[in-house]
C-alpha positions, 0 to 999 in steps of 0.5 A: 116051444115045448109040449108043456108050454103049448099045453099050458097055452092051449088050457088057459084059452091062448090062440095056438093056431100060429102054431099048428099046420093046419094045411094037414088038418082032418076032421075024421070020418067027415064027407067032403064034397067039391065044389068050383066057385069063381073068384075075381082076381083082386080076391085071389092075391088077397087070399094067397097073401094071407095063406102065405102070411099064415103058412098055409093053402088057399084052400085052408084059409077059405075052408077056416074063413067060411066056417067061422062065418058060418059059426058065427051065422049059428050064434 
């Protein structure tokens, strides 16, 4: 896709997400803190199914997943 397509998507309020590598995303000048949460395994596989059907880490879709949550817990 070329820039002014993405740019045009991106301004007329499309999802441009399939689009990015959100597995290097950052959010500049933010702390991050670790933290270790058990998952069953059941959990685990659906998770990576996910990552994989989206091209990204684990990490990133639990990280996107609870912050839409979180998001939505605000509203």
């Amino acid at each position: 896709m070329k820039t002014e397509e993405f740019d045009k998507q991106f301004d007329d309020g499309a999802d441009i997400t399939n689009f990015l590598d959100l597995s290097k995303a950052k959010r500049i000048k933010q702390q991050h803190k670790r933290v270790d949460v058990d998952f069953p395994v059941r959990m685990i596989d659906s998770l990576d199914k996910e990552a994989t059907c989206l091209g990204v880490s684990r990490q990133s879709v639990i990280k996107v997943w609870l912050g839409e949550r979180l998001q939505q817990q605000k509203a």
